[in-house]
C-alpha positions, -999 to +999 in steps of 0.1 A: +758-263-007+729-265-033+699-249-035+665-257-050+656-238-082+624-220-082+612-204-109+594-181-091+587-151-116+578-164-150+591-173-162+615-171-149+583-185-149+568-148-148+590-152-167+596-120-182+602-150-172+637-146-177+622-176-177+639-187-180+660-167-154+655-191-123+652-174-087+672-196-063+653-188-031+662-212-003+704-216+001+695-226+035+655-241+037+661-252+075+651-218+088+631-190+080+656-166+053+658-139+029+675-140-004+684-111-024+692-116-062+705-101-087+708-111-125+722-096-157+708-115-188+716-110-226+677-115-238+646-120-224+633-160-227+593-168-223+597-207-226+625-201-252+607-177-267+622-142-279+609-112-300+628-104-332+646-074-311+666-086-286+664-072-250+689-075-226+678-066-194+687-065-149+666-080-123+663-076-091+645-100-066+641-104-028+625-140-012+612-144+020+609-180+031+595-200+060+605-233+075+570-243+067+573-240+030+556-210+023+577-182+006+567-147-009+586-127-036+589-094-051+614-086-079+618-055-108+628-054-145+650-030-164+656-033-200+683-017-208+677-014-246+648+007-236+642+042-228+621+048-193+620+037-160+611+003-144+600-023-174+584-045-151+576-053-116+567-090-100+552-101-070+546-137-058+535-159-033+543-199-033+544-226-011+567-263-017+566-294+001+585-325+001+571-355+002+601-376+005+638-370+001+638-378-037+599-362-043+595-326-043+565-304-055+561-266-055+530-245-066+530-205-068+511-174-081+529-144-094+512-113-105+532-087-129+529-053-136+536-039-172+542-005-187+515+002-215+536-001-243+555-030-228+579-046-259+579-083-240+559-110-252+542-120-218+527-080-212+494-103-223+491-120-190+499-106-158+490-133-136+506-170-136+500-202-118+528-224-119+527-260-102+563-277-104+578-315-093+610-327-093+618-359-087+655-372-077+665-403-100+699-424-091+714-405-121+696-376-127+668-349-118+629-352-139+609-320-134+574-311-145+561-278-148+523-267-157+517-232-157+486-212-162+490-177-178+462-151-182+448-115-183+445-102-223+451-136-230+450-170-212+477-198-221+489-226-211+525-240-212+541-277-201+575-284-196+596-313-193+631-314-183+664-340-171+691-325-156+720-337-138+738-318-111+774-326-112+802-318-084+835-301-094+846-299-058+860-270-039+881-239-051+889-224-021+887-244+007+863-275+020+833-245+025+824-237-010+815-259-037+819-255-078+793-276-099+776-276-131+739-288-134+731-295-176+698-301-181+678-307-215+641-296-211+611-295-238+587-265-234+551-270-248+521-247-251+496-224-267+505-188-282+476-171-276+497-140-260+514-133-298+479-116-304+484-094-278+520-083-289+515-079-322+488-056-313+511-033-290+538-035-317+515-021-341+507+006-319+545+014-309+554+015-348+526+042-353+537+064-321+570+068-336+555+073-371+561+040-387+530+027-393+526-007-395+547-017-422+573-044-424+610-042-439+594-053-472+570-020-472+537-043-470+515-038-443+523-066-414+490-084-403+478-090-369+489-128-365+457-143-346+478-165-321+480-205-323+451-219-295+459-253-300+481-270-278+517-273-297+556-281-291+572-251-288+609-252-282+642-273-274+662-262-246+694-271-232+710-253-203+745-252-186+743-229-157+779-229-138+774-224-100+799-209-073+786-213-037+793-206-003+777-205+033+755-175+023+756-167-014+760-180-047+770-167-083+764-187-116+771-182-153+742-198-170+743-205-213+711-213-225+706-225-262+669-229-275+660-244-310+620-232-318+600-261-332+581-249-367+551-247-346+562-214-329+552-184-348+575-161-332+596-138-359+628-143-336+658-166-350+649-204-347+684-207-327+684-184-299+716-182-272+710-165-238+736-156-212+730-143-177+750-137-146+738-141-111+746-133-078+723-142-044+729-138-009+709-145+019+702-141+057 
């Protein structure tokens, strides 16, 4: 058994798009379903990008889908690295369609709710427009995805990916089914949203009576985001999948290298790790 990948919230993509985090939402796409998730992740990702502190974090996520191809989502954020309740909250509605057995296309709207002082890089724009196609190859799997982020700040990001789901066979018995998917994906966009966070981190700094100085005692500018269109990381993913009848878990490494046009002050390297678990009715 696979399942589509949908990256329904982000920023994955809602990304928090824990973006990278992908929302696998139809185990079973022949009749109307529900899939609950739940994923453990050791950072945040928005398109393989991180802040400087990193931020572990839970999610939460429920998918109802029709036969037709319409599906509606609602999911909920904890950092656990920071104090409070609820860090986020996502709700989305999306529709896919396939147009052959090797063609497939997806498009979805997700709107996201932020705490005020929100530490994540997205908190800019709460509402994203994603439109996604995959397309099946002999070998291996192309997908495009064009997403439109706004609210403080509107961006736009393009990614390009190749992946290549593999079979280990069973573990068990002939009903479950271990596989590994690599995939190598290029993520492209503009940074407009960096405004925005800088702006927040300032404020943050001076709530807890830091001002807004850096480690070298000089007071940080406000970095006026990058609005031209640029390259802005290197991904490659190796997400390790367990499935049965109803659910599915998978260990996922992600490794992103950020091209010099990313003016994020994280690492250029950046490793993330998450653990998921879905079942569905």
């Amino acid at each position: 058994m696979r399942s589509t990948v949908f990256c329904l919230l982000m920023s994955i993509q809602s990304y928090i798009v824990v973006a990278q985090t992908d929302t696998r939402s139809d185990l079973n796409a022949d009749r109307s379903n529900i899939t609950f998730a739940a994923i453990y992740s050791n950072n945040v990702s928005y398109y393989g990008q991180s802040t400087a502190e990193k931020l572990p974090y839970v999610l939460t996520n429920a998918t109802a889908r029709l036969p037709v191809g319409a599906y509606f989502s609602a999911g909920a954020y904890k950092l656990l690295n920071v104090t409070g309740g609820i860090s986020a909250v996502d709700l989305g509605i999306g529709y896919s369609y396939s147009f052959t057995d090797n063609f497939n296309a997806d498009v979805s709207y997700t709107w996201s709710i932020f705490p005020e002082d929100s530490p994540l890089l997205q908190a800019a724009n709460t509402n994203n427009i994603n439109i996604m196609s995959d397309y099946n190859w002999p070998w291996f799997k192309t997908s495009v995805s064009l997403d439109y982020a706004f609210g403080t700040e509107r961006d736009f990001f393009l990614g390009f990916s190749n992946s290549k789901d593999i079979g280990l066979g069973p573990v068990f018995d002939e009903d479950d089914q271990l596989s590994v998917e690599p995939t190598i994906e290029v993520l492209s966009g503009t940074q407009r949203f960096y405004t925005t966070y800088q702006q927040q981190k300032i404020k943050r700094n001076k709530g807890k009576g830091k001002g807004a100085n850096n480690a070298n005692g000089a007071v940080e500018d406000i970095i006026v985001s990058n609005t031209s269109f640029n390259l802005l990381t290197y991904n490659l993913k190796l997400p390790l999948t367990y499935s049965r009848s109803s659910y599915l878990a998978e260990a996922a490494y992600q490794f992103s290298v950020l091209s010099g046009k990313a003016i994020t002050k994280a690492r250029k390297q950046q490793s993330f790790i998450s653990l998921s678990l879905y079942y569905q009715f």
